[in-house]
Every structure is written in C-alpha cells, then in structure tokens.
N, C-alpha and C positions, 0 to 999 in steps of 0.2 A: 301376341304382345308379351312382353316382359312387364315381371309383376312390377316393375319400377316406373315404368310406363303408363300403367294404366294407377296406379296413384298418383303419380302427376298430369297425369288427364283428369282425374275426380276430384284432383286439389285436397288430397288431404296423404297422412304420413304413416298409415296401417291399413290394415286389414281383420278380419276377426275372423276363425274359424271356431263353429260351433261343431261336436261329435254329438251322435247318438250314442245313451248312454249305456242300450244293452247290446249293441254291435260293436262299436268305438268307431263307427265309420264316421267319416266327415261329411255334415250334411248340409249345413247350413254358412258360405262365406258370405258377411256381408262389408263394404264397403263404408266406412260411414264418408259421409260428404262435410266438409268443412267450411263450402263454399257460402256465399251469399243468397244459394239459389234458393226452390221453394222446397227440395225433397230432402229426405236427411241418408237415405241410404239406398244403394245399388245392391240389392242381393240378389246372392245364386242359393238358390234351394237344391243340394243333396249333387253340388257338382263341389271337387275338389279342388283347391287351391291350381295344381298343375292345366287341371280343364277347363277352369277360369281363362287363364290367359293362353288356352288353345282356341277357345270360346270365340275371345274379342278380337278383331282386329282394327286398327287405327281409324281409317276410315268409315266404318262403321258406328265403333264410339262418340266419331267428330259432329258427325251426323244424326247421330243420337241424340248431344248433346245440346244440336244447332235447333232440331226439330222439335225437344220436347214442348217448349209454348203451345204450338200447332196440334201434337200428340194430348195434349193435356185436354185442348177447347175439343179434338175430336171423339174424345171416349165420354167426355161428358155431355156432348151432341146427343151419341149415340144412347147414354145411358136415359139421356131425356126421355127416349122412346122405349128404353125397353121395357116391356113388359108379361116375362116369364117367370119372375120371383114373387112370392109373396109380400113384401117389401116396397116400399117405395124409396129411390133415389135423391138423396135430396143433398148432393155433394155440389162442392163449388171448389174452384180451383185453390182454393186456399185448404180445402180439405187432400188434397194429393200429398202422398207420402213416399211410397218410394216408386223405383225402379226393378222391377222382380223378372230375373228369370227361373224356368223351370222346366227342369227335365222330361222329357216324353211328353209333352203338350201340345197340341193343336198351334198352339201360339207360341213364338219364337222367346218375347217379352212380351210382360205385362206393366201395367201403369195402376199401381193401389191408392184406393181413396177412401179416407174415415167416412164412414157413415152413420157416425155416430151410434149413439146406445142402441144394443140389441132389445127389442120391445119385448122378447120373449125369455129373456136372461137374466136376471139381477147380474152388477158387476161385469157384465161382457159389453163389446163395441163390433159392430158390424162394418167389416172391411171387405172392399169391393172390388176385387182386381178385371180389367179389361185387358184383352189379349192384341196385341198385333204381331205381325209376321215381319222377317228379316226384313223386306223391302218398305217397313212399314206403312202395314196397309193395316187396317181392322181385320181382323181376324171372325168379330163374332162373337167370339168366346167370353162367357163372362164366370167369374166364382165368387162366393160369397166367403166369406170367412168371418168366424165370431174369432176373438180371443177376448183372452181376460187384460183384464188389468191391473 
C-alpha cells in the first residue's frame, strides 16, 4: 500500500518515525488513530517507513479493521486463562491500546492492553501484548511490558 493509503485507512493525516539514538536507525513508526475507535495507535516496532507499506496490504488492513471487536473479546478470552506470569490479568476492553506489529516474532500482530500499575515498580504500568498470526488466529504468544510513565 502507499503510505497515502494507509492514512486514510487509519483516518488520520501523519505518521511518526521514531530513530535509535546510538544507530540513527529507524525503529519505531507509529500511526496515531484520529478515529472514534477504542485504540490510539497502529505501531511498527523497528520496521521502516518504506516496510510499512510493503507490510500492509488493503485487504488485510479492511479486515483488520472490520475484526478488531472480535480480536479484542478473543485475547482477553484467552488472557482470562492464562496462567504463566506472575501477574494476574485483569484487563477489560476499555484497557486495549494499540495495534503492535513486530519484527521476527512468532506472531504476525499483536493487540496491547494496560494492565495497569506494575506491583513491583514504583512509577511503571504493565502492558500486555497478545499475538495473532496473519490469518488471524491466536498465536499463543504473549509479552509483558513495564514502561514508565
């Protein structure tokens, strides 16, 4: 897709590329969303502006974007049961944040969900990303992520 394309698929008028600061490479685009919806941004972690929209194709995207409701009740299905982290889950669909893809992973995309405060951090939030694969199916995969705030 052309990057004109997939802004007006995400409804909104930019894009943001973030670099690494001691390589200069570019690592982080993210999309923000303008729409009505519940997420606020579409990011590519560590793919390049041109790989983005080698990335996406139309159908795909349409699909994406038709599926996420369904995508959203099915990781938090899933996360209802998981239990390999220390952590307990306790997301609701108002906690969904964005849309994450990610290079060399298991999972095609992932779907992030605040989990609120890290019990073991002062100042950090526990984000919970869930993996599905291009045909979106569940992948399995899950990652935890602190950042700060």
């Amino acid at each position: 897709m052309k990057k004109e394309e997939i802004l007006s698929l995400w409804n909104t008028q930019c894009w943001r590329i973030e670099k690494n600061i001691q390589t200069g490479d570019e690592f982080w685009t993210s999309i923000p969303h303008s729409g009505k919806d519940e997420w606020e941004f579409v990011i590519f972690r560590e793919f390049t502006e041109e790989e983005v929209c080698e990335l996406l194709d139309r159908d795909f995207a349409m699909q994406l974007k038709e599926k996420l409701p369904d995508l959203i009740k099915q990781a938090l299905d899933f996360l209802e049961d998981y239990d390999e982290g220390e952590w307990q889950c306790n997301c609701t669909e108002e906690d969904f944040s964005d849309i994450i893809f990610l290079k060399n992973h298991k999972s095609f995309f992932m779907l992030e969900f605040d989990n609120g405060d890290n019990p073991e951090e002062f100042q950090e939030e526990l984000m919970v990303l869930v993996g599905f694969d291009r045909n979106f199916h569940l992948t399995n995969e899950v990652i935890e992520e602190s950042i700060w705030r």
